[in-house]
N, C-alpha and C positions, 0 to 999 in steps of 0.2 A: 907418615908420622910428622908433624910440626917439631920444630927445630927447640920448640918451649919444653917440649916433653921429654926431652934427652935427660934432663938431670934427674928427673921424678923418675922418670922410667928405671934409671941407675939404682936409685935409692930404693923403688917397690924391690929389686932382685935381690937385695942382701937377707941374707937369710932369717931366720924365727928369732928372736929375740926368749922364744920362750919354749919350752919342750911341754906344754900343759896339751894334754888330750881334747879332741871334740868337745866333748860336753863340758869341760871346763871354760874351755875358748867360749862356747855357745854364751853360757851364763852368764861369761865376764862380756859380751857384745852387749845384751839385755840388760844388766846390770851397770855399763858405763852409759848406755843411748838412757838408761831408767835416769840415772843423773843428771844428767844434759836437761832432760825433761823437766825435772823435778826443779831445777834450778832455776829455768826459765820458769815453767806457768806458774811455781807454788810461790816462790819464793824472789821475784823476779829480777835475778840477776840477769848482767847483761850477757848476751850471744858470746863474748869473749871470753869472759871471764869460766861460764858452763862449760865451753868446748876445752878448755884450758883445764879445768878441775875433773873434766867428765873424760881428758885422755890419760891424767893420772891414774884415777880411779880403774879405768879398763888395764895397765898395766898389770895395777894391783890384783884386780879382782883374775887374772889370766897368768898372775906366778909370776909376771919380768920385775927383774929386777929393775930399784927404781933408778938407778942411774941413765938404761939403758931407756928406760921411758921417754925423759925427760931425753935422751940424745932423739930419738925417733921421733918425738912431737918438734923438738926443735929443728930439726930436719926438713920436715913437711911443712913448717910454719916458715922459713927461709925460702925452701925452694916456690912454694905455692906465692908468695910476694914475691921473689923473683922472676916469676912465670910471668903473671896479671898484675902485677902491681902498676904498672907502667901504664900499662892499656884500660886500667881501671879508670887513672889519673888523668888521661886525654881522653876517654868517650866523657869524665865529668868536668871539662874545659868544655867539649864540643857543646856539650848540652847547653854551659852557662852562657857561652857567646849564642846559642840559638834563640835562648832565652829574654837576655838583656838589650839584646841587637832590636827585638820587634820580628826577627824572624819568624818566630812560633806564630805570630799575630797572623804576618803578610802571608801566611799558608792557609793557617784558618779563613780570615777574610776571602781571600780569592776564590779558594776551591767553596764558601759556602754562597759567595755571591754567583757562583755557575751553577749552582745544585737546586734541583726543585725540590717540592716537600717529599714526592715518595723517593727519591733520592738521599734524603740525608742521613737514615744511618748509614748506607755505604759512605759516604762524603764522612763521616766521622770515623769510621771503621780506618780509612786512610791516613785523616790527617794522623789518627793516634797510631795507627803503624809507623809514620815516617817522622814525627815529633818524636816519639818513643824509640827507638832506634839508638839513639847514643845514650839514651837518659836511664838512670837506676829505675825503678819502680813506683818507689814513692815520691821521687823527684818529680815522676814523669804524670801521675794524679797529683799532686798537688798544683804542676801546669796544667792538666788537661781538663781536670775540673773545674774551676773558674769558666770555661772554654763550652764546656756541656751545660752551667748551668745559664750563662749569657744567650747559647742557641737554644735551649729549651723554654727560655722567659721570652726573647723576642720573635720565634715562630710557634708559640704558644701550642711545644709538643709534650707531651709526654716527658718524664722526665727519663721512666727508663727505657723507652724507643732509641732515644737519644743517647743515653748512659753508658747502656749497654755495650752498644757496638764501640765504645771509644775504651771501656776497660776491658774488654776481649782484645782489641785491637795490640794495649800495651801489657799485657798477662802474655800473650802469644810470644810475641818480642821478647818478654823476659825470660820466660820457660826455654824457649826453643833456639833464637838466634845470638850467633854471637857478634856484637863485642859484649855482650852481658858477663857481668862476675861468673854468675851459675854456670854457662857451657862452656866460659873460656875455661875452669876449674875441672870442669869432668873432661875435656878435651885435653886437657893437659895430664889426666890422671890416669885415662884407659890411653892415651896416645895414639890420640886420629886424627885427621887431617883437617883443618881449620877449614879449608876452604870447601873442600866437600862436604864436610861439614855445614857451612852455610849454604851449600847449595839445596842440597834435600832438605835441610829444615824450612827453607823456602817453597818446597813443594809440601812438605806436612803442616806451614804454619796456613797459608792460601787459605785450602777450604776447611782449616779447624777454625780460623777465625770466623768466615764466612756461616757458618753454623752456630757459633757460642754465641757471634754480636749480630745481625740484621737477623736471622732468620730468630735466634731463639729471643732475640727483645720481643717481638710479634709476641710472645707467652708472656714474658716479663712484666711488658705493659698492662697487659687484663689480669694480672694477680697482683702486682702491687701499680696501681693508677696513681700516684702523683707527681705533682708538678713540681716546678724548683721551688726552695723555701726561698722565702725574699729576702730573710737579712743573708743569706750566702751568697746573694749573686754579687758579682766584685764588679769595681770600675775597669776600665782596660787596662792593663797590663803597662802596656807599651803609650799609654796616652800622651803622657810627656816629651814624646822623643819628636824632634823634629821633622825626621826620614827615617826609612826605612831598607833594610835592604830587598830587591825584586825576588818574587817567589820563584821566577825558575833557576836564578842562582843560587837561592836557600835549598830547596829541593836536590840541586845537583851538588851541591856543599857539602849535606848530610846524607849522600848518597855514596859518596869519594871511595871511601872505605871501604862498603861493600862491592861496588863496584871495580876495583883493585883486587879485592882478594878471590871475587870471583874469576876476575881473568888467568892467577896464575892458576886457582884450580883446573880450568879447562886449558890452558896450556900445556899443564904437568898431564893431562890426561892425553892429550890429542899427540903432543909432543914426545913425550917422556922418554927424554935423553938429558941428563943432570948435563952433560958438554955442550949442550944446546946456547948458542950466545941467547938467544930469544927465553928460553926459557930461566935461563940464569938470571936475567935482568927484570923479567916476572917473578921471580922467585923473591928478589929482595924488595922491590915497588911492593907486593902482593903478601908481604909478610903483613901482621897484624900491628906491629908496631910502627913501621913505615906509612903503612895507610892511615894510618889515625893519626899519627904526625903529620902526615902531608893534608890531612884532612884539618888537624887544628891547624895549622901555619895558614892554608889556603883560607881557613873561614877568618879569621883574625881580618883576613883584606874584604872578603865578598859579606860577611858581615858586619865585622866590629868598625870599621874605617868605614863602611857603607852606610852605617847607621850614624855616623860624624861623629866615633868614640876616638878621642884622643889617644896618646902614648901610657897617658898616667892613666884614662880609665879601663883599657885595655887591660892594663897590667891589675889593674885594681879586680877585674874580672875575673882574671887568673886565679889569685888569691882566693878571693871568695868561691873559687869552685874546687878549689881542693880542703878547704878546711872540711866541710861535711861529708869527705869520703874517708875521712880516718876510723869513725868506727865499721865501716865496712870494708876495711883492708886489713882491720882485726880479726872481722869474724871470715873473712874469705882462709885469710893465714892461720888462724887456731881450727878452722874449718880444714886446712890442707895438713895441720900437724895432727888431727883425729885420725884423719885416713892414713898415715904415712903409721901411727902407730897401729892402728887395724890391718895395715899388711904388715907386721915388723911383727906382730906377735902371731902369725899364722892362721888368720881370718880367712885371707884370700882363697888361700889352698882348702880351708873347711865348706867354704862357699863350692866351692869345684867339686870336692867330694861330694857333700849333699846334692849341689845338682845334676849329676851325672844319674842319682837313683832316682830324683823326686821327677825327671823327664817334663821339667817344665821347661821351655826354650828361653835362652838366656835374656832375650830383651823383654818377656815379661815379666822374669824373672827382676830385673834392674828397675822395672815401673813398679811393680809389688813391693821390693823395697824403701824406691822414691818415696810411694802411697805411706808406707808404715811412720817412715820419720817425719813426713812433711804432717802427718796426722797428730803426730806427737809432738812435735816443736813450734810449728805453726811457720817454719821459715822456710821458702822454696830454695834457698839458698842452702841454707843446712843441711837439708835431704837431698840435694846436688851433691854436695862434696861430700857428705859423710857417704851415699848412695856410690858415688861412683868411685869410693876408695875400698868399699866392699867389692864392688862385682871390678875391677879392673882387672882381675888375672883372666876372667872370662873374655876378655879381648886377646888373649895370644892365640893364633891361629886364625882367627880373623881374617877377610877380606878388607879393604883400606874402608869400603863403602859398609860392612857390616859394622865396623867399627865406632862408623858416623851413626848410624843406625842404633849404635846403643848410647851415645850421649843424649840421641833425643828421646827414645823412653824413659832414660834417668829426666829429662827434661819434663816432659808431661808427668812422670809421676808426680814431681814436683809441686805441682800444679790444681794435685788434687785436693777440691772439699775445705776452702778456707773457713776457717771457724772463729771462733773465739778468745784464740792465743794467736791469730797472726795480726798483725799490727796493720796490715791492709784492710782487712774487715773494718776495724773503726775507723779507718781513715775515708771510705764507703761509706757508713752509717752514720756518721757525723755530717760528712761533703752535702747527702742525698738528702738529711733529715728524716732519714727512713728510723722503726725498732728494730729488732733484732731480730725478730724472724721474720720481717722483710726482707732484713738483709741476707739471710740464710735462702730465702725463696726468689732471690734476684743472684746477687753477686756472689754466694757459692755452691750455688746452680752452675751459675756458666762455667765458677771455675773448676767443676768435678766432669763439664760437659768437654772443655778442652782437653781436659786431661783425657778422658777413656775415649774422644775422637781423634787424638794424639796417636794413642799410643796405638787404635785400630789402624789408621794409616801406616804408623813402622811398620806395621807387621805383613801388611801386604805389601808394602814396600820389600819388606826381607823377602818375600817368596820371586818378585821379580827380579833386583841385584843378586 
């Protein structure tokens, strides 16, 4: 259990907020996610303000009284920024200094000048796994596109050969590993272990990427064949800047974090004696807020000073990379006060009841849910926290590895079938120049392909852990 989950974990155990029977509970779950819904696609308010009206409404519609509402969403909306809030704010410092530095460039550049042509969508598949890494989603297409359409105009490829494997690459990243909002939120809601956690996600993201981006562009490219539009291709990014900082310091920069919090996983496993001096001093390097500290502080020098940014523009980097994460520290927070009031009126335990007869095994159980809200919301983030605030009592009993095991089918379900209402889709069919059922027959193709190769992986994953 991660040390973030203590307090949420505290808060899921307080008892029902409401004594309303199954069927009641049921209608009033349908009836506040019908809201949320309704909010966003009809009428299109923002993810805060829906998940904020839409946890009212479920008190109501479920008998709690509304004082007690309003304590339970406030609850989950504290503790869930207090969890990630933090780790939200340094993965989007890391990103900006990757960013602004010329680092994103000196990665692309390098690895595309070793790559021959039948090489490049893997070379793409990469760079957008280790660029994407620290970066939100949209942050992370809005760098990486520029990026896809400069390598598709000057190796005169295809555009979704190319496309492809680079938003498989950052869909993967987003869905499955953390320091992402999504798994740090469901990791903190069913209360698994961060680090094992990114370890297996690293074994289920490998070959679902491997399949969504090189293997399934090969299709992509013969149903929809174009090439980059030419007023979207961009000048370079990083043109202006004098130097650069070297890519295997960039590389090993934005690797820090991961590589920290893997060690104290395999420590805490190999080791596991809490008295252990070695593993105590894993324990705090290997925590999620230490690595990503020590990951911005380090990048600030192998970056920001590497790339000849001064003190003032340094600072001025910082600035600019927290203002665009405020309204996704809203909807991650009214996203953790949904859930907190979904267990506070007696959800959780209805979920346990019904599954115990319906004998569907609880991690598909958790991607069927994913599937439902990400289908209806359009936000992989939304169907993460509302998804893993449902099924988190299905985690007592648990193994430490089973547990991890169900963030990442909440994570793939996620992931399923972007349509219409999610804001990634136009950000795609704008980027590409593609219509709308290209985009449907390219980009939410792969991303319903990731999802049910996702979630096929846990589940043979569960039979061998």
């Amino acid at each position: 259990m991660t040390s973030l989950s203590v307090e949420i974990l505290a808060a899921d155990a307080a008892e029902p907020i409401t004594s309303a029977g199954n069927a009641q509970l049921g209608i009033a779950v349908l009836a506040g996610i019908a809201v949320i819904v309704l909010l966003i696609t009809k009428f299109k308010l923002h993810a805060f303000l829906a998940l904020t009206i839409g946890s009212l409404a479920l008190g109501a519609f479920a008998g709690a009284p509304l004082a007690d509402t309003i304590k339970s969403f406030s609850t989950g909306l504290g503790n869930t920024v207090a969890g990630v809030g933090v780790l939200i704010a340094l993965g989007a410092i890391l990103g900006k200094l990757l960013a602004d530095s010329g680092g994103a460039d000196q990665i692309v550049d390098t690895i595309l000048a070793k790559t021959g042509k039948k090489a490049m969508p893997w070379a793409m598949v990469l760079i957008a796994s280790v660029i994407g890494l620290p970066l939100f989603f949209e942050v992370g297409i809005v760098l990486l596109i520029p990026v896809v359409l400069m390598v598709a105009k000057r190796g005169n490829y295809s555009l979704m050969r190319i496309g492809i494997p680079a938003l498989a690459g950052l869909s993967v990243m987003h869905g499955l590993i953390p320091p992402h909002p999504g798994p740090l939120v469901a990791i903190d809601a069913v209360g698994a272990n961060l680090g094992v956690t990114l370890a297996l996600g690293l074994v289920v993201a490998i070959p679902t990427v491997i399949i969504a981006g090189p293997v399934f562009s090969r299709y992509a490219a013969r149903w929809v064949d174009i090439q980059a539009p030419e007023k979207m291709v961009p000048a370079r990014p990083s043109a202006d800047l004098e130097k650069r900082p070297g890519f295997g310091v960039t590389v090993a920069t934005i690797l820090l974090p991961v590589v920290l919090m893997l060690v104290k996983a395999l420590v805490d496993i190999v080791v596991d004696d809490p008295e252990n001096g070695v593993q105590k001093v894993t324990d705090v390097i290997g925590s999620p807020l230490i690595a990503l500290l020590a990951a911005v502080i380090v990048a600030m020098f192998t970056m920001g000073r590497a790339a000849g940014f001064t003190k003032e523009q340094l600072s001025s980097t910082v600035d600019r990379s927290l203002a665009p994460i405020a309204g996704i520290l809203l909807i991650v927070g009214a996203g953790g006060g949904f859930k907190q009031t979904l267990i506070d009126i007696g959800v959780g335990q209805m979920i346990l009841d019904f599954s115990k007869s319906w004998s569907i095994p609880a991690l598909l159980l958790a991607w069927l849910i994913a599937v439902a809200i990400r289908l209806a919301t359009g936000s992989a983030t939304v169907a993460t926290i509302s998804a893993a605030g449902l099924v988190a009592p299905l985690a007592e009993g648990m193994s430490t590895s089973e547990v991890s095991l169900l963030v990442l089918a909440i994570g793939a379900g996620s992931l399923f079938f972007s349509h219409v209402n999610d804001a990634g889709f136009w950000l795609v069919k704008e980027y590409f120049g593609m219509n709308v059922g290209q985009t449907v027959k390219t980009w939410s193709v792969m991303e319903t392909i990731i999802s049910v190769v996702g979630i096929a992986l846990v589940l043979l994953l569960s039979l061998v852990l």
